[in-house]
N, C-alpha and C positions, 0 to 999 in steps of 0.2 A: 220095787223098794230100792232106794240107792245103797250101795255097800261102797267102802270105804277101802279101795283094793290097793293096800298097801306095797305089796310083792307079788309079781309071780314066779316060780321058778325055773331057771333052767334046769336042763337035762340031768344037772349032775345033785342040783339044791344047791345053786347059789344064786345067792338073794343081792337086791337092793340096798346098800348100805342106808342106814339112818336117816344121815344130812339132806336126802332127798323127799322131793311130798309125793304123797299117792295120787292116785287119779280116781275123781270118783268113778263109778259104773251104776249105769241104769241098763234097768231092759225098755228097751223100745218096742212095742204089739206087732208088729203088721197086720194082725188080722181085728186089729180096734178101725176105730176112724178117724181116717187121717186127723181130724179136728184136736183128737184127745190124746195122739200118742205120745205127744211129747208136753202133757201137760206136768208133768212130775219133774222132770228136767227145767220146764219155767218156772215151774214155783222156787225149784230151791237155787235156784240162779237167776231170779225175776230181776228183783231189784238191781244185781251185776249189771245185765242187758239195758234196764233202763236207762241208768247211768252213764253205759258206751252210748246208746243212742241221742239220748242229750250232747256228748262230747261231742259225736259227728254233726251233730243239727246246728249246735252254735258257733262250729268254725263256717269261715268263706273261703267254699271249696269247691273241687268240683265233682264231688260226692253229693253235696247239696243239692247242686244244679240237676244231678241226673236223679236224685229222690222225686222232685218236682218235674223231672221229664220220664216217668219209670209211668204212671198215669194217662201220660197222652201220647208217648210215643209207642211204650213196648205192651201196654194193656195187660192183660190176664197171663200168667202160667199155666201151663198143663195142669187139669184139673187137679190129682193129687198134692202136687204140690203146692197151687193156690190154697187150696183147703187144708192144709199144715201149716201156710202163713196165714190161715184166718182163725187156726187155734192158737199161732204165737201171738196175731194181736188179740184176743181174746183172753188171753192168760197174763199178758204184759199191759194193756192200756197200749203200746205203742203205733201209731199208725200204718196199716199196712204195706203203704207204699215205700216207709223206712223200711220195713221190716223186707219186701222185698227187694229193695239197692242194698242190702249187704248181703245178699245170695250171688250179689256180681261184682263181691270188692276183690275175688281174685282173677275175674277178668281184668280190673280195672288196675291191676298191680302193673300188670306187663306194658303199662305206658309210663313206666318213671324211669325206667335208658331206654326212650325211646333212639331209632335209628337215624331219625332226623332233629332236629334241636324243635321246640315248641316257643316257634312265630309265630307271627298272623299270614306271612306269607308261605309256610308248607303245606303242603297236600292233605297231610294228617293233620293240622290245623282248621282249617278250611271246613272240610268235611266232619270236623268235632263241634264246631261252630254251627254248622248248620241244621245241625242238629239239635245241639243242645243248645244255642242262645238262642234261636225265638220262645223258646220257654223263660228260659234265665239270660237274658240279655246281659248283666252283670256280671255272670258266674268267673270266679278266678282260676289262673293256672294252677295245676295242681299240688298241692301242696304235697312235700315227700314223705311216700310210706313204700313199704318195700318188705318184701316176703321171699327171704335166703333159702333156706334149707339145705339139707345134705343128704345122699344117698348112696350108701354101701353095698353090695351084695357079694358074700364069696363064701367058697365051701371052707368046711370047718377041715382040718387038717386030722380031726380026731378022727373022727367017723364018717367025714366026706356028704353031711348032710347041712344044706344051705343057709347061710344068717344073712338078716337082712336087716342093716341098722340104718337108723334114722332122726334126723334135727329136723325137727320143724321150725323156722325163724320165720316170726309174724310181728307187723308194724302193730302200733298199737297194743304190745305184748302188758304194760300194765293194766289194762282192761283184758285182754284176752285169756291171758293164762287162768286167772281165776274162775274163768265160765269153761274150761275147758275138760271134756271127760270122755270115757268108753262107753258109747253106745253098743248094746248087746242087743241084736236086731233079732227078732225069732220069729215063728208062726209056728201057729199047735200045740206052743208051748217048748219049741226046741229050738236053739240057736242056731240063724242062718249064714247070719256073717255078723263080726264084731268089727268098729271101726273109730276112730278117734275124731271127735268131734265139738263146737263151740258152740254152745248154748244160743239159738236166736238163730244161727248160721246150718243152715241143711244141707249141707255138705258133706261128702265125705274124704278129708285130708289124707288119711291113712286108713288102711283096713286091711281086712284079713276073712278070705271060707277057707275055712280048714276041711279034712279030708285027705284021702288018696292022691287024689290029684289037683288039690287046692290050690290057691293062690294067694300071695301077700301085693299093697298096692299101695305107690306113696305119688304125691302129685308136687311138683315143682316147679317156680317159677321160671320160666321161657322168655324172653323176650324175643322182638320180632325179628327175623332174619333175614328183611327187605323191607326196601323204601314201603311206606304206605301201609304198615302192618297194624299201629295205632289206630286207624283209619278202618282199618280192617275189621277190627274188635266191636269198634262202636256200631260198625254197620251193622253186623252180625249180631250183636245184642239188639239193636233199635230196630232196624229196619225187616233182617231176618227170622229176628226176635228166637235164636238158637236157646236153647234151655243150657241153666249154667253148668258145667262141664262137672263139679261136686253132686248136682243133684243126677244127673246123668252116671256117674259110676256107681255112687249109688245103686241104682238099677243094675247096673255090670254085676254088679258083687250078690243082687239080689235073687238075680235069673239065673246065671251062669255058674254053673257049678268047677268048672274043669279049667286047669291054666292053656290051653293052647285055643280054646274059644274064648277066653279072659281076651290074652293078648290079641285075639286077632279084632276084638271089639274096641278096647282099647287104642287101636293103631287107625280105623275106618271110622268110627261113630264119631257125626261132625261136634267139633267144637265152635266157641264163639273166638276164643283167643289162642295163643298159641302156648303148651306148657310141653313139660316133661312127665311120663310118667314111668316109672319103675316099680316094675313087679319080678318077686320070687315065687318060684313054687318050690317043687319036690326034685332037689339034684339037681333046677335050672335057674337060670333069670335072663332076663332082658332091661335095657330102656331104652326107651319111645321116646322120640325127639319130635313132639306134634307140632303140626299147623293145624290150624281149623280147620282145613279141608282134608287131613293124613298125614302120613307119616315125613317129615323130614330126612331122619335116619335113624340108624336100628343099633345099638350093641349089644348080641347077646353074648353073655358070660360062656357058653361055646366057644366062642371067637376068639375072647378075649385073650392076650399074650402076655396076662398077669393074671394072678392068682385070682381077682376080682374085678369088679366094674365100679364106677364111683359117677358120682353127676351132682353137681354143685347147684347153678344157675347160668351156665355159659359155654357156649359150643365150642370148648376147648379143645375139640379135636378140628377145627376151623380155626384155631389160634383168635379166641374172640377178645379182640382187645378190651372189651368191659370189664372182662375178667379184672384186671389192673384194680381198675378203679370202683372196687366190689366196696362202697363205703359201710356196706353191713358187718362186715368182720371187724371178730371185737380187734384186733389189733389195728381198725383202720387202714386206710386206702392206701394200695400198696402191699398190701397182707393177704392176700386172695386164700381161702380156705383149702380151695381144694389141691396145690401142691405139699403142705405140711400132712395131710391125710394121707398124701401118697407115700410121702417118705415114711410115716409110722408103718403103714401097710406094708411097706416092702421090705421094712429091716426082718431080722434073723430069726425074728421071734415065734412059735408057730399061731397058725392063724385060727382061732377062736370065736365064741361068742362075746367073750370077755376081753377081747384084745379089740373087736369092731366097736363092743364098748367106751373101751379105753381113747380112743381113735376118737371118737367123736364126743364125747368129751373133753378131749383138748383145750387149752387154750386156743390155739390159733387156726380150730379148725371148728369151732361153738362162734357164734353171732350174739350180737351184743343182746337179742330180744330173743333166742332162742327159748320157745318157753314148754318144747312138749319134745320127748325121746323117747323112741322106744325099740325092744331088738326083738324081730319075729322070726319065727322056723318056721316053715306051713309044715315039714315032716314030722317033727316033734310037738306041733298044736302050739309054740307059745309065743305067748304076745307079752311081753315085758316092759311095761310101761309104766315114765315117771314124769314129774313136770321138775327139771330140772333149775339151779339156781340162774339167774338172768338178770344180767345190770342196768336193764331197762324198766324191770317191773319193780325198783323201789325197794329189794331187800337186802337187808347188812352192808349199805352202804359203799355197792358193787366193789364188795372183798370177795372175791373167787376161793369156793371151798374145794375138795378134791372129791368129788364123786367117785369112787371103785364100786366092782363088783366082788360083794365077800363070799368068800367058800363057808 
């Protein structure tokens, strides 16, 4: 039954101001078939799904190109998850082959600042080409979508028990936001992990096992951090045919009960492209600077020589000049998110759930398509999530309200 999960509470009761929308919540089976589990999720968000998949079909892209190469190059999914895209197209009418090219639109993000410019004569070029034009001979350069997001993790000053706040900023945010809700995953009838997810898309963006020694887990766009990385993606989806790195955590969060065999699966299980991923647990946190093949580098909030740990989309501890040119921030390029984050974080003020709140809701630290937030404790069980106001998806005529958290 979907429920309409307006507020959850923090530690003390305080809630979600008004001006903000709920998310809905479904429960998800495990112990149904794969076919069926998420037949209640298509139905009341079919029509949404259909509509984004129309959008993606009638541009020329190279979304397109790899729908039409997803058939002959990368063939079937691990069984499970093939048979969960043979209940979405079942429940949707949409062809399965759509349905699986957007289980791989957040590989396919991490090629729009590519490391080399997209010619005909680079490497990453070349090997995209040969890939995917003998199918689509025609298919065009990619047309720009881009998926920002933001990640906080620091202990509360109160009680010294860990918050872990989070943007999610996804292209496409007027079709997205509205398909977007809290998957409550169970078996036996008992919640095993809950996690934040978009209708069509089997993935899991954010999530949370709670428990003793549970863990919270949010996933970020990476781009590549060497020649040939673009290249690298494609192969790894086409050729190695890697399962995509959402339906893969998934499983992390599904098996894994404890955070320091979370993190250690998280840091080794191959990916296709290269992300970020940051996870809290209980008193700790980390984030994972992935390549498809391991870890890049590591910061755990241990380490760290500030009160918390933050990660944007950019290896700023590499001084990554993209950062500059972040065109996702709503202030535009030039306006990088993640130094004004810093300076809220480190003034005077003490450090909260309601203050990592406050933080990321910012102006100049929210993205123009930001369309999902939310602030987790694994210690205190809560997951606090809202679909935030966003002046990509068309409402009040991108007038910026003041989101608070009320006591």
């Amino acid at each position: 039954m979907v429920r309409q999960l307006f507020v959850a509470s923090l530690s003390i009761g305080a809630v979600l101001s008004v001006d903000r929308v709920p998310v809905p919540e479904f429960q998800i089976d495990l112990d149904s078939k794969p076919e069926d589990r998420f037949t209640e999720v298509l139905t009341h968000f079919g029509d949404n799904l259909r509509n984004f998949a129309n959008h993606l079909h009638a541009g020329s892209s190279i979304l397109k190109a790899i729908a039409e190469a997803v058939v002959l190059k990368r063939g079937r999914e691990p069984e499970e998850l093939d048979r969960e895209l043979t209940g979405f197209h079942r429940a949707t009418g949409i062809p399965k082959n759509e349905l699986q090219t957007i289980q791989m639109i957040y590989e396919l993000d991490t090629t729009t600042i590519p490391v080399v410019n997209f010619t005909s004569g680079s490497s990453d070029m070349d090997l995209i080409h040969e890939l995917l034009g003998e199918v689509n001979p025609n298919w065009a350069v990619p047309e720009p979508f881009h998926f920002g997001c933001t990640g906080i993790i620091a202990p509360s000053d109160e009680d010294q028990t860990v918050y872990h706040a989070r943007n999610l900023d996804f292209s496409f945010a007027e079709w997205l936001q509205p398909m977007t809700y809290t998957g409550i995953f169970t078996k036996g009838g008992s919640e095993i992990f809950r996690a934040q997810m978009i209708a069509g898309y089997d993935a899991v963006l954010t999530g949370m096992r709670k428990g003793p020694n549970g863990y919270a887990v949010e996933t970020n766009t990476r781009r590549p951090d060497h020649v040939g990385g673009n290249a690298e993606m494609i192969k790894n989806l086409f050729t190695n045919k890697i399962t995509p790195s959402g339906f893969t955590k998934r499983k992390i969060l599904e098996t894994i009960d404890n955070y320091e065999d979370a993190v250690e699966a998280f840091s080794t299980t191959p990916y296709a492209a290269s992300e970020y991923n940051i996870v809290s647990g209980v008193r700790k946190g980390t984030i994972l600077a992935r390549n498809p093949d391991g870890l890049a580098y590591q910061l755990p909030l241990s380490e760290s020589s500030k009160k918390y740990i933050i990660m944007t989309n950019f290896d700023y501890i590499w001084g990554d000049v993209r950062e500059i040119f972040d065109s996702n921030a709503a202030k535009g390029i030039g306006h990088p998110r993640r130094p004004p984050a810093e300076a809220l974080l480190d003034n005077d003020e003490p450090m909260t759930g309601e203050k990592l709140f406050n933080v990321i809701n910012d102006l100049e630290v929210m993205a123009k398509d930001t369309i999902f937030q939310v602030i987790m404790n694994v210690e205190l069980g809560l997951w606090n999530a809202s679909l935030p106001f966003c002046t990509k998806c068309g409402v009040d005529g991108g007038i910026w309200p003041s989101p608070s958290l009320v006591v």
